[in-house]
TIVODO-710500 format. One line per field, with one value per atom (N, C-alpha, C): residue in three letters; chain; atom name; x, y, z; residue number from 1. Coordinates in Angstrom, 2 decimals. Last residue first. Layout:
N
code	c(Ala;...);
unit	c(A;...);
site	c(CA;...);
xx	c(X;...);
yy	c(Y;...);
zz	c(Z;...);
pos	c(NUM;...);
***
This chain:
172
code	c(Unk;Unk;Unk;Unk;Unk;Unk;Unk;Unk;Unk;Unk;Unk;Unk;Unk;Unk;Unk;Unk;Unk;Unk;Unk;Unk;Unk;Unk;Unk;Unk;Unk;Unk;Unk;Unk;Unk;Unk;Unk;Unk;Unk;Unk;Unk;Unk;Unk;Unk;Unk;Unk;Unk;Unk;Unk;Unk;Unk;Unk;Unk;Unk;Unk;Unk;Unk;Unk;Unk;Unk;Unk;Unk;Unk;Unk;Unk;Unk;Unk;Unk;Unk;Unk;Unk;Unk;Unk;Unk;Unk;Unk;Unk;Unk;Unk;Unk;Unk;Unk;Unk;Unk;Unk;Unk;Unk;Unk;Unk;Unk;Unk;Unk;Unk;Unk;Unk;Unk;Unk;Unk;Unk;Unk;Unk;Unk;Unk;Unk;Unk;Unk;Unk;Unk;Unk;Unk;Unk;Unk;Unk;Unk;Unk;Unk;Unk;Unk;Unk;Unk;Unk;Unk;Unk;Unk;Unk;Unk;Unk;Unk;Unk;Unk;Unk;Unk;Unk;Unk;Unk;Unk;Unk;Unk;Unk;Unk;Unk;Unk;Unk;Unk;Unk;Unk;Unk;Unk;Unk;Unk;Unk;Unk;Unk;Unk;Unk;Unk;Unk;Unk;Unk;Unk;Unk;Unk;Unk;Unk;Unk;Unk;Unk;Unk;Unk;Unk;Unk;Unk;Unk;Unk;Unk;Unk;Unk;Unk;Unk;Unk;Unk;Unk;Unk;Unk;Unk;Unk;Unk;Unk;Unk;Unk;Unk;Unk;Unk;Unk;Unk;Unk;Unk;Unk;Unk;Unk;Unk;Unk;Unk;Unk;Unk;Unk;Unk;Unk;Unk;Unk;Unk;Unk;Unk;Unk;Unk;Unk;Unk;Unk;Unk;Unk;Unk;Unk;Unk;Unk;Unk;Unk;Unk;Unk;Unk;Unk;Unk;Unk;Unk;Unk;Unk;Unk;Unk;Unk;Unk;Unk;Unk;Unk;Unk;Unk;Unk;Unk;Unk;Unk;Unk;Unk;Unk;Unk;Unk;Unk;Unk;Unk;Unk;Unk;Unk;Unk;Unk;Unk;Unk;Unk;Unk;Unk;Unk;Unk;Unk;Unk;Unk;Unk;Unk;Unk;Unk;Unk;Unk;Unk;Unk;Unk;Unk;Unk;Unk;Unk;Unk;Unk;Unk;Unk;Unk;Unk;Unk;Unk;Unk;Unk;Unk;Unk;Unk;Unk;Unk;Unk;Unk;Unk;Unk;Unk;Unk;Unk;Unk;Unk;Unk;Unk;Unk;Unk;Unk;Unk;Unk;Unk;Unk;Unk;Unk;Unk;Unk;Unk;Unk;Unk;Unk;Unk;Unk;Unk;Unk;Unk;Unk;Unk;Unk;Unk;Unk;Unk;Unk;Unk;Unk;Unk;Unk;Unk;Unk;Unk;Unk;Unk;Unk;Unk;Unk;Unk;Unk;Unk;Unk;Unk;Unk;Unk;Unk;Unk;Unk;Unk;Unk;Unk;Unk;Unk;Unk;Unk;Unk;Unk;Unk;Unk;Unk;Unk;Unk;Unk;Unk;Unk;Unk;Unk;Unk;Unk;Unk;Unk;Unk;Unk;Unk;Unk;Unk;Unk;Unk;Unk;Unk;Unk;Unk;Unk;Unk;Unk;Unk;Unk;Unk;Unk;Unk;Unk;Unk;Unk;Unk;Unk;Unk;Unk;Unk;Unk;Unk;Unk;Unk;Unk;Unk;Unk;Unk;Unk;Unk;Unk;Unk;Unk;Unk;Unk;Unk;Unk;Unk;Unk;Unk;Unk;Unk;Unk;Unk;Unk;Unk;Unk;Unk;Unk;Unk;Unk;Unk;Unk;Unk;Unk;Unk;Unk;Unk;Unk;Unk;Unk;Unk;Unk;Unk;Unk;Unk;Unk;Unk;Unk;Unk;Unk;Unk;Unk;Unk;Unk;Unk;Unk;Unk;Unk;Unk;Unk;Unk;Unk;Unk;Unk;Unk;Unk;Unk;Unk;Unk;Unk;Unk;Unk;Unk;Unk;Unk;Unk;Unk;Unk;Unk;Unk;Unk;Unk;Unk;Unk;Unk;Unk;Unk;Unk;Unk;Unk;Unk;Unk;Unk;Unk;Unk;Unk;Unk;Unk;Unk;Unk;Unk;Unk;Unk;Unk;Unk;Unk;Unk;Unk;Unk;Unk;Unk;Unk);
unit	c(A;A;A;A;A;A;A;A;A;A;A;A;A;A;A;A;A;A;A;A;A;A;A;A;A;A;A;A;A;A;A;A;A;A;A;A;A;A;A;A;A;A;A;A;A;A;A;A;A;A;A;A;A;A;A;A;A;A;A;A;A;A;A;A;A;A;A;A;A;A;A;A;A;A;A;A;A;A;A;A;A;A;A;A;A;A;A;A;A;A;A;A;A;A;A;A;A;A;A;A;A;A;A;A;A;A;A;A;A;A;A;A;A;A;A;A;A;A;A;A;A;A;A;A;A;A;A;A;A;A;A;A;A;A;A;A;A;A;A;A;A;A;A;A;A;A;A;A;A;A;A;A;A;A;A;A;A;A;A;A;A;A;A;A;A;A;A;A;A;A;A;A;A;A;A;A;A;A;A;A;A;A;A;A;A;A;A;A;A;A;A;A;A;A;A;A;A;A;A;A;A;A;A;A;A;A;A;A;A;A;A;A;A;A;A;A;A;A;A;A;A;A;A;A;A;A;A;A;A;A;A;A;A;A;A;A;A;A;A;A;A;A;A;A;A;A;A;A;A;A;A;A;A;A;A;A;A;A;A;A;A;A;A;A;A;A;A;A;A;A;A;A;A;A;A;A;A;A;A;A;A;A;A;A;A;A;A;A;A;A;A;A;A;A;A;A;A;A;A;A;A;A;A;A;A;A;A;A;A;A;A;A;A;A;A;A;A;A;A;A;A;A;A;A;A;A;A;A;A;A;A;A;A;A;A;A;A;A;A;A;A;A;A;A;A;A;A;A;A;A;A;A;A;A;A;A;A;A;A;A;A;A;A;A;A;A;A;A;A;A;A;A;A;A;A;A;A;A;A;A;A;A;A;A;A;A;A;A;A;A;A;A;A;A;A;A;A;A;A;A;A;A;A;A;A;A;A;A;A;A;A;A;A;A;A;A;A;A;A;A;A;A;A;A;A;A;A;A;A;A;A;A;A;A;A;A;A;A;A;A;A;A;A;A;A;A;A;A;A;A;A;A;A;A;A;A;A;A;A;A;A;A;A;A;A;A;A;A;A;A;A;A;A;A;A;A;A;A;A;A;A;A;A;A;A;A;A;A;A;A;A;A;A;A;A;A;A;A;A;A;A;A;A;A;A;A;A;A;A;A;A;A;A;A;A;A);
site	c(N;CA;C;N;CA;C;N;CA;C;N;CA;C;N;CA;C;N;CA;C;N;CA;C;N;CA;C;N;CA;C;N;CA;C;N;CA;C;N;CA;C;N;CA;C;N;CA;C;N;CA;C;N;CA;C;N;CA;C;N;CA;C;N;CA;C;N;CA;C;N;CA;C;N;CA;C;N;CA;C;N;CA;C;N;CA;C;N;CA;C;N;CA;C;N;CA;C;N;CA;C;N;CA;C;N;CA;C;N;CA;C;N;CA;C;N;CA;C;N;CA;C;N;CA;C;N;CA;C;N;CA;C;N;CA;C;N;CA;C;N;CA;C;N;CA;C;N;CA;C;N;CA;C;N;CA;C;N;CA;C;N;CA;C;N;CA;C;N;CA;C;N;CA;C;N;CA;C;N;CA;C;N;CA;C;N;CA;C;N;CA;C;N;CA;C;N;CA;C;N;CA;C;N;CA;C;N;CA;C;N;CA;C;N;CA;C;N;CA;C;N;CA;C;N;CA;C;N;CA;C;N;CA;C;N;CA;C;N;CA;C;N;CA;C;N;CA;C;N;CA;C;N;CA;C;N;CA;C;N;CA;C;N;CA;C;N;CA;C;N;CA;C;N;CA;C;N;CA;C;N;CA;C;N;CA;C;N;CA;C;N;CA;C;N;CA;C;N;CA;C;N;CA;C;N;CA;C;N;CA;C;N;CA;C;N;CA;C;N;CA;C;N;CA;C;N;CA;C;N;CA;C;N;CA;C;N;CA;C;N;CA;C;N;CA;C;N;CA;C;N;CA;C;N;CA;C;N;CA;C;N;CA;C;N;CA;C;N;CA;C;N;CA;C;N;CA;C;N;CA;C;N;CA;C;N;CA;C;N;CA;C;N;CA;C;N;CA;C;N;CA;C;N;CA;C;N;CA;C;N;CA;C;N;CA;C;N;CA;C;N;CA;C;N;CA;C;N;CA;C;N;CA;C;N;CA;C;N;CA;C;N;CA;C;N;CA;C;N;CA;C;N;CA;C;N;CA;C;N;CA;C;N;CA;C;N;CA;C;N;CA;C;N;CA;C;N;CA;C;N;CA;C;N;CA;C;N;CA;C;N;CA;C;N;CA;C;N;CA;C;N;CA;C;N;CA;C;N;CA;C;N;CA;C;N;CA;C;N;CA;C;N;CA;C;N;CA;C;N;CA;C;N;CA;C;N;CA;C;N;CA;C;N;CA;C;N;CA;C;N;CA;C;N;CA;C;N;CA;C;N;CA;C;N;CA;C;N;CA;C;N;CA;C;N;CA;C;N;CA;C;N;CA;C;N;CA;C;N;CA;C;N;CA;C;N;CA;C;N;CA;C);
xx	c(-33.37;-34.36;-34.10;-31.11;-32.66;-33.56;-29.10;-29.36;-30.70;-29.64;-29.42;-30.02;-29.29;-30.74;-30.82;-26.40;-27.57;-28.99;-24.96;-24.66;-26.56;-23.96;-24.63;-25.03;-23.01;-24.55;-25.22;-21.33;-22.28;-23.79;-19.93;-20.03;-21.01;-19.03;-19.87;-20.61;-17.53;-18.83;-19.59;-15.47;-16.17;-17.43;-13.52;-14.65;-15.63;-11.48;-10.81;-12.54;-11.29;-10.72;-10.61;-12.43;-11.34;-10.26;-15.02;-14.07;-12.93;-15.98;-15.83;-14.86;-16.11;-14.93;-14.98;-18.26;-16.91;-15.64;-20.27;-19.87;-18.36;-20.30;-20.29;-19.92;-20.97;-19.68;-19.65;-23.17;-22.94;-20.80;-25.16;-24.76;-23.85;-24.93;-24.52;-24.15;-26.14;-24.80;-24.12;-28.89;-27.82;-26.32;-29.65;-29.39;-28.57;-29.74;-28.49;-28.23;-31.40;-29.98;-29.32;-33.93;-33.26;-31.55;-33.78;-33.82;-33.32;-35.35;-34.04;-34.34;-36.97;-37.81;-36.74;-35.87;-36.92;-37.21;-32.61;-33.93;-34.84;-28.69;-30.07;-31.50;-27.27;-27.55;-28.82;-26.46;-27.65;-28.18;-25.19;-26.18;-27.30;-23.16;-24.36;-25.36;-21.85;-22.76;-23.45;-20.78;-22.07;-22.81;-18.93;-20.09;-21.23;-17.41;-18.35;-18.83;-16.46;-17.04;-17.99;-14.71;-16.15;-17.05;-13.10;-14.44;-15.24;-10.87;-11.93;-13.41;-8.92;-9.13;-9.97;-8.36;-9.42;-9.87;-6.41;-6.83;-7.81;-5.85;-5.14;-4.86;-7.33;-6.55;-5.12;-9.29;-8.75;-7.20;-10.24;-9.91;-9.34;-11.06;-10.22;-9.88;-13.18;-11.97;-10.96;-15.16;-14.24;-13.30;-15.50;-15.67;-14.92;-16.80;-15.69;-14.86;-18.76;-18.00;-16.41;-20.46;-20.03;-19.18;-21.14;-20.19;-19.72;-22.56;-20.93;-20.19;-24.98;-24.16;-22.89;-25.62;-25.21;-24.20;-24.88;-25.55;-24.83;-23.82;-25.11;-25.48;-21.40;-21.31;-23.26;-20.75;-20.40;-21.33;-21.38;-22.32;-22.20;-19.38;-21.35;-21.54;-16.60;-17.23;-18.61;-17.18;-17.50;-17.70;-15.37;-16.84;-16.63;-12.75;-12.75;-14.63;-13.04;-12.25;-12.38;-14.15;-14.86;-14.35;-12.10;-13.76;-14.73;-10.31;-9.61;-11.80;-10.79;-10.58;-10.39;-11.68;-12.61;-12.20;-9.01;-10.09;-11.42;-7.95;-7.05;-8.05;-8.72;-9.20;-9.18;-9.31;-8.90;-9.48;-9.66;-9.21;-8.48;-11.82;-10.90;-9.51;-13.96;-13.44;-12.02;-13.77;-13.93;-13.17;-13.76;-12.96;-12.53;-15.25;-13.90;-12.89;-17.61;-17.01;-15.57;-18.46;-18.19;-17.61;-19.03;-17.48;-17.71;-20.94;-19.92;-18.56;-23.13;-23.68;-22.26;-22.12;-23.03;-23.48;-21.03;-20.01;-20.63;-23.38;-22.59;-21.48;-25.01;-25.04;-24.22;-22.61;-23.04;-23.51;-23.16;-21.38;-22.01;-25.35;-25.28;-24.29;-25.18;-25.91;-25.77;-22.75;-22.00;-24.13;-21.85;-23.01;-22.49;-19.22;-20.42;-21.22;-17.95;-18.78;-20.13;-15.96;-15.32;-16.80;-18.08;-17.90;-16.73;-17.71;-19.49;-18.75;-15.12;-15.78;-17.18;-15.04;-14.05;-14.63;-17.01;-17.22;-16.29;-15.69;-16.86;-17.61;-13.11;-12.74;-14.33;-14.48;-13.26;-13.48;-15.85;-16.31;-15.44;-15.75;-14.55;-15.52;-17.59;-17.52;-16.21;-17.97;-16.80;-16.64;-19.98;-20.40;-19.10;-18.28;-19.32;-19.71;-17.24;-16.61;-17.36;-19.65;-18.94;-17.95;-20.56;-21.92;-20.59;-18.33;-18.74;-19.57;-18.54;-17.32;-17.37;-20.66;-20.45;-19.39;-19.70;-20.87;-20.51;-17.58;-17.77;-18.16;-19.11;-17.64;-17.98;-20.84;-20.92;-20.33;-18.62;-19.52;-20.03;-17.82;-16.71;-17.39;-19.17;-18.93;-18.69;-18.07;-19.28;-19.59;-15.75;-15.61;-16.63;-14.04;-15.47;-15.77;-11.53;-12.51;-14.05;-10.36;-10.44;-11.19;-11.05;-11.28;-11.60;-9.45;-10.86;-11.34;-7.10;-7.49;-8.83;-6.53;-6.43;-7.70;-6.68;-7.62;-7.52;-4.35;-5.84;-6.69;-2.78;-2.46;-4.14;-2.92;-3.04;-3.40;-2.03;-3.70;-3.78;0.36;-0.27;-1.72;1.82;1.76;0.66;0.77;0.07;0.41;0.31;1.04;0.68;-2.86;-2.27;-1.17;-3.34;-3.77;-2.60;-4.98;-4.02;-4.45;-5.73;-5.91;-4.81;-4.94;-6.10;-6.72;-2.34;-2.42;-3.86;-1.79;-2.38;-2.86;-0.92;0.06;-0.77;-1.93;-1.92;-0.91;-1.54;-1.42;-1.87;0.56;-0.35;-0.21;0.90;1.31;0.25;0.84;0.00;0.88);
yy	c(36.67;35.52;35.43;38.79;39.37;38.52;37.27;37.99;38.46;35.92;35.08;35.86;37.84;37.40;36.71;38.81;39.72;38.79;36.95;36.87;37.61;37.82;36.20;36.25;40.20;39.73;38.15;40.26;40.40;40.41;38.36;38.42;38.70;40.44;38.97;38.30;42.04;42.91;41.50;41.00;40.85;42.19;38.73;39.43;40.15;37.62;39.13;39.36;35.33;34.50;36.25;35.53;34.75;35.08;36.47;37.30;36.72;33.90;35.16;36.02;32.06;31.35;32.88;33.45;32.96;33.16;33.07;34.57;34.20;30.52;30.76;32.51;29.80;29.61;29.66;31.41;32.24;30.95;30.06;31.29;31.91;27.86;27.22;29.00;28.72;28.19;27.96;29.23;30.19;30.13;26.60;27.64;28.50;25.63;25.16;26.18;27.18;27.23;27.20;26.49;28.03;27.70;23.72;23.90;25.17;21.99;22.43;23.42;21.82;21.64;21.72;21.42;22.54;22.89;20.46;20.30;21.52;20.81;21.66;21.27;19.46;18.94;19.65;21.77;20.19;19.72;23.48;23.77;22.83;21.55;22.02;22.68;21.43;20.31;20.25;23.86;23.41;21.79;24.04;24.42;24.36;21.93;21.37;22.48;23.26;22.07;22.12;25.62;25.61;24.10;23.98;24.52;24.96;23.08;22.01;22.70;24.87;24.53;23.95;25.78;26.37;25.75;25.10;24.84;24.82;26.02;26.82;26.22;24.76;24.26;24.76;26.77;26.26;25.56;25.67;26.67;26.85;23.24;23.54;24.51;23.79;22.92;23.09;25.05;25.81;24.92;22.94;24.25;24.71;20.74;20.51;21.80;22.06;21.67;21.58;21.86;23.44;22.88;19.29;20.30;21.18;18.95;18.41;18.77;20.15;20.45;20.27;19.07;20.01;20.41;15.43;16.62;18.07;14.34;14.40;15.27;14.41;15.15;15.43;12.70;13.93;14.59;10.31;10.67;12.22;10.36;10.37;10.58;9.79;11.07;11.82;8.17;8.01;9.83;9.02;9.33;8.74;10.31;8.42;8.41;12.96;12.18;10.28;14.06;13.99;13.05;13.36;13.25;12.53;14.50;13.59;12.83;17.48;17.29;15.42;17.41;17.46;17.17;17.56;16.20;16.61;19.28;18.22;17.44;22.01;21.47;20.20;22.76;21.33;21.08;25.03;25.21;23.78;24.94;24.34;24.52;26.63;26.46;26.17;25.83;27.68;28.03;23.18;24.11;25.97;22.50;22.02;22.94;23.45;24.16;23.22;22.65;23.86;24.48;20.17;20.53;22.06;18.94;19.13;19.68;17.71;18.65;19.10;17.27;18.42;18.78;15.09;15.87;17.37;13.48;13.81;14.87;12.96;14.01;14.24;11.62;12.69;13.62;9.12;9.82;10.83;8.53;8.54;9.61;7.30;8.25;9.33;5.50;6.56;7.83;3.28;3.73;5.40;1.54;1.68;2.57;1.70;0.51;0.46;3.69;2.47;1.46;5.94;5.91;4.16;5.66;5.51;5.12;6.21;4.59;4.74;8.86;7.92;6.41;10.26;10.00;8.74;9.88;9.16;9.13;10.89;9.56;8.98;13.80;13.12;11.60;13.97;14.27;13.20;13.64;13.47;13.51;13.62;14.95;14.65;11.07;11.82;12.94;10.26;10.85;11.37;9.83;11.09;11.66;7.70;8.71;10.03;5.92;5.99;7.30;5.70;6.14;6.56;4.28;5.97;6.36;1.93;2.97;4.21;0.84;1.12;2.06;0.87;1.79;2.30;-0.87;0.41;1.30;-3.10;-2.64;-1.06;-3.47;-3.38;-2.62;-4.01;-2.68;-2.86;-6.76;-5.37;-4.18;-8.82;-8.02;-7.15;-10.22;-9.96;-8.94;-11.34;-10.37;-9.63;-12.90;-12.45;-11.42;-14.09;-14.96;-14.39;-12.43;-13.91;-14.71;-9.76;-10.38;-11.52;-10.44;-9.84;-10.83;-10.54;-11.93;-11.14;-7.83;-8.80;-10.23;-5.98;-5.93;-7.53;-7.49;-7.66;-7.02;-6.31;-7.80;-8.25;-3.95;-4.49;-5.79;-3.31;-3.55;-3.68;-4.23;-4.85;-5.05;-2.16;-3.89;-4.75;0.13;-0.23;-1.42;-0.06;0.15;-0.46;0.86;-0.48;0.24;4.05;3.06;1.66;5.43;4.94;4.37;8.13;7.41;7.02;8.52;7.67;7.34;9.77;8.15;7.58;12.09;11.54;9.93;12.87;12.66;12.26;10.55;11.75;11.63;8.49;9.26;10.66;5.24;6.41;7.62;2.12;3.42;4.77;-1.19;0.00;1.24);
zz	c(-23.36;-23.04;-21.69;-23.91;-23.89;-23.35;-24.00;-22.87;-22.43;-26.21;-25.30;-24.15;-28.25;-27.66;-26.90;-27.68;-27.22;-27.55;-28.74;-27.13;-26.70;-31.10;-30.44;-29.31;-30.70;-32.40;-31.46;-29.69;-28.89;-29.55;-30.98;-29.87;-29.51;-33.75;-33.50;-32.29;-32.04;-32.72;-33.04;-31.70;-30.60;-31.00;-32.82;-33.53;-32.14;-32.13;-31.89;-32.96;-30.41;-31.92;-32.64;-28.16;-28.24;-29.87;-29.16;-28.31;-28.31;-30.54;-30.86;-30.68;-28.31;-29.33;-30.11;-26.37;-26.30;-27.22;-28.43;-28.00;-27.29;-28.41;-29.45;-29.39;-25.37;-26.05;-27.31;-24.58;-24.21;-25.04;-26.79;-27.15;-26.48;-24.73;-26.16;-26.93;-22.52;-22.60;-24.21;-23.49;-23.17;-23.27;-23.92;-25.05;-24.97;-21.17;-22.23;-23.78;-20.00;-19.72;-20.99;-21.74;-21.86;-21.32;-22.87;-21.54;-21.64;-26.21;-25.10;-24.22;-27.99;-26.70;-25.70;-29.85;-30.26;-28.99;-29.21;-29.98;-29.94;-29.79;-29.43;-30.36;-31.44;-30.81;-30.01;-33.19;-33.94;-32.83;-31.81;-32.61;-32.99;-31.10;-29.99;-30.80;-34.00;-32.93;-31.97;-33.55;-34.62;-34.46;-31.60;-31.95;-33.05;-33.13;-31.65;-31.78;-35.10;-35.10;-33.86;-34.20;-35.00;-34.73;-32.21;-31.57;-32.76;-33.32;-33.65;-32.87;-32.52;-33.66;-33.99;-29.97;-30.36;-31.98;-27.35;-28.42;-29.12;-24.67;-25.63;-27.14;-22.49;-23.12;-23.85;-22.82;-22.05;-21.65;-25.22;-25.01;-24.55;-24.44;-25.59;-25.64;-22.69;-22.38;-23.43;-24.28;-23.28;-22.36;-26.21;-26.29;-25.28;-24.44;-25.29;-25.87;-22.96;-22.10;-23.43;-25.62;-24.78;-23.85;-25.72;-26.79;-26.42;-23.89;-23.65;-24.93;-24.17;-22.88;-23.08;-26.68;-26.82;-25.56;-27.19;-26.33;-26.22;-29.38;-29.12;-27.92;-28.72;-29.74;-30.16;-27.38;-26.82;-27.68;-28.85;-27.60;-26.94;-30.79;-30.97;-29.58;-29.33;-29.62;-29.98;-26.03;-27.62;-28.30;-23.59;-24.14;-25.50;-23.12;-22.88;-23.43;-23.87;-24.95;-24.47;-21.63;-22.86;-23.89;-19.57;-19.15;-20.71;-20.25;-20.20;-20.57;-20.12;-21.48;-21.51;-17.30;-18.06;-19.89;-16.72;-16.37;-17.23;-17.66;-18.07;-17.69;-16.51;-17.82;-18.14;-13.71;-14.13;-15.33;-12.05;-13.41;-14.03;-10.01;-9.95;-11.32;-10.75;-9.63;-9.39;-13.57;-12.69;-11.78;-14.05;-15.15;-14.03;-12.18;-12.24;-12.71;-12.86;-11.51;-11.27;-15.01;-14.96;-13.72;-14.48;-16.29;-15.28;-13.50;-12.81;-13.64;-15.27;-13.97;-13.11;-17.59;-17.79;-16.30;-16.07;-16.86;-16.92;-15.28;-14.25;-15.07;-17.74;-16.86;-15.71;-19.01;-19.29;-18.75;-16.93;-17.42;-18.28;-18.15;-16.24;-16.81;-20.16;-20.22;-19.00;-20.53;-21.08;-20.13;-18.66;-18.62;-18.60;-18.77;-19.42;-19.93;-16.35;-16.28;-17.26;-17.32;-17.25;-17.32;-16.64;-18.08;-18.28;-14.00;-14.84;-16.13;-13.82;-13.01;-14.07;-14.09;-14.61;-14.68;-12.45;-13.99;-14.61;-10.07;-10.14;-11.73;-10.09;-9.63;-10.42;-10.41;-11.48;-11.26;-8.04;-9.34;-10.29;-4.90;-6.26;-7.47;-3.24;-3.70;-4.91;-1.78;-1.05;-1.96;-3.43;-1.70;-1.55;-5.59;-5.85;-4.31;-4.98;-5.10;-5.40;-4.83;-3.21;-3.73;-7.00;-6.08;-4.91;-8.08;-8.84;-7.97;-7.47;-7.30;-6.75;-8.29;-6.61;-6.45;-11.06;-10.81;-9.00;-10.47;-11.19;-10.58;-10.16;-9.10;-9.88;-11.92;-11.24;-10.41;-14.03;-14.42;-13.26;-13.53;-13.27;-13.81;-12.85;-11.73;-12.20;-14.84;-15.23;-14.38;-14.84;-15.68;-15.39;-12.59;-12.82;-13.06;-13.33;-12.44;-12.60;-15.45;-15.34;-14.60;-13.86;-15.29;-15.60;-11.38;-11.60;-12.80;-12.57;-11.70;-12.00;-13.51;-14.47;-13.97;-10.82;-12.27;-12.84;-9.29;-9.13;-9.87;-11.08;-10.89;-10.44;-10.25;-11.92;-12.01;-8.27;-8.74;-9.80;-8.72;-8.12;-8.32;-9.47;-10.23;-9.66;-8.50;-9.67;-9.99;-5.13;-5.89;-7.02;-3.86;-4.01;-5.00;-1.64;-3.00;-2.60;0.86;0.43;-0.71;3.48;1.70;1.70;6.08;5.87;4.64;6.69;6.51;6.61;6.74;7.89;7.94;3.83;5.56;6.52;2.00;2.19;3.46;0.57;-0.49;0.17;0.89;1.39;0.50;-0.68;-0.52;-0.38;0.00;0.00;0.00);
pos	c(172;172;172;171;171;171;170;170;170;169;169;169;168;168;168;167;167;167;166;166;166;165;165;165;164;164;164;163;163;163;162;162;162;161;161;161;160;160;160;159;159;159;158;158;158;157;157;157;156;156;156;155;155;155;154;154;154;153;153;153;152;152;152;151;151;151;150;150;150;149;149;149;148;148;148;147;147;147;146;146;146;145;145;145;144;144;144;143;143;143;142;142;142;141;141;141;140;140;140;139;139;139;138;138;138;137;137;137;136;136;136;135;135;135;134;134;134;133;133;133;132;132;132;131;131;131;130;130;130;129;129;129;128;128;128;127;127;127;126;126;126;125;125;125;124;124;124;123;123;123;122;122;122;121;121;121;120;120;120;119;119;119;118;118;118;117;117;117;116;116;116;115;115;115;114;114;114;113;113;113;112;112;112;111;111;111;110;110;110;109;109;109;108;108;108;107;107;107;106;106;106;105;105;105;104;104;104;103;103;103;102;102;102;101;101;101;100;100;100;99;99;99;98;98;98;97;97;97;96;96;96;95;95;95;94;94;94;93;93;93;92;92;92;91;91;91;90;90;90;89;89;89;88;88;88;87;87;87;86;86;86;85;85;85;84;84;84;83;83;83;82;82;82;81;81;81;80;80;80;79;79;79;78;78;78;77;77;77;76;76;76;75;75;75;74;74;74;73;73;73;72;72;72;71;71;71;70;70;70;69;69;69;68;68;68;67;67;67;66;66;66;65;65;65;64;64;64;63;63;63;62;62;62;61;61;61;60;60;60;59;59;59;58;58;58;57;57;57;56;56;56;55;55;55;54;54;54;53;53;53;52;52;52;51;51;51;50;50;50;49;49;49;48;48;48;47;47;47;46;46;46;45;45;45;44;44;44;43;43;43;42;42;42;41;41;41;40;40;40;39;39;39;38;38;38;37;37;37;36;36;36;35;35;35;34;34;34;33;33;33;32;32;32;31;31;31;30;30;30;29;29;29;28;28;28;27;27;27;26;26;26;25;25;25;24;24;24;23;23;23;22;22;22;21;21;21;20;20;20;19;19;19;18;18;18;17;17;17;16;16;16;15;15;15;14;14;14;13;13;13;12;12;12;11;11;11;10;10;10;9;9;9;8;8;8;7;7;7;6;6;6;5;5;5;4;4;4;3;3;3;2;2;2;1;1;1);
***
């Protein structure tokens, strides 16, 4: 075991090891291991790890769960925390169809890239929150979707575009 704080109450298994017990898993009972997962993800979410509890949803599967946990937690990682790297890590283990189906996690893809200090593929994902927005989408998310298309604007030096995008958002 190696401790992972000074008061010695987290610890992990040194990686040959839990490797060793991934593998045996496998071999003895593959069928468990979206299970283990999921229990993971319910026990790292009570301790408030965001990161640890998307990682486990999206390992045991269950890309729909792993969406809204991304669309309910990308923005106070990125704010709060300025942890692009988990949220850029978040979106890329996702099937890109699935990101790419909800507008929320286009806009997350959007200002992680940014973020980032890579802006090259945000036309794209914004025009996938574009598609991905139905008739019957949630004012937030509209907002959100105008307020990273006014974003990638100001960023990119149109900021007469900006506020072309930005102002009916504001007005709703």
């Amino acid at each position: 075991l190696v401790p992972l704080d000074d008061r010695r109450q987290w610890y992990r298994y040194h990686h040959l090891f839990a490797e060793l017990l991934r593998l045996e898993l496998e071999r003895v009972d593959a069928d468990s291991i979206p299970a283990l997962h999921r229990r993971a993800a319910a026990w790292f979410l009570s301790q408030g790890d965001a990161d640890h509890a998307v990682r486990h949803t999206i390992a045991a599967g269950d890309h729909e769960a792993a969406v809204e946990l991304i669309a309910e937690h990308w923005t106070a990682w990125l704010l709060e925390r300025g942890d692009h790297a988990s949220i850029d890590a978040w979106l890329t283990l996702l099937p890109e169809a699935v990101v790419r189906s909800d507008a929320r996690l286009c806009v997350a893809r959007v200002f992680a890239d940014s973020s980032l200090g890579d802006m090259s593929a945000s036309p794209e994902w914004l025009e996938a929150a574009d598609k991905a927005l139905g008739a019957e989408s949630h004012p937030v998310v509209r907002t959100d979707v105008a307020a990273a298309h006014s974003s990638y604007r100001v960023l990119t030096g149109d900021c007469a575009g900006a506020i072309e995008v930005a102002t009916p958002a504001i007005e709703r």
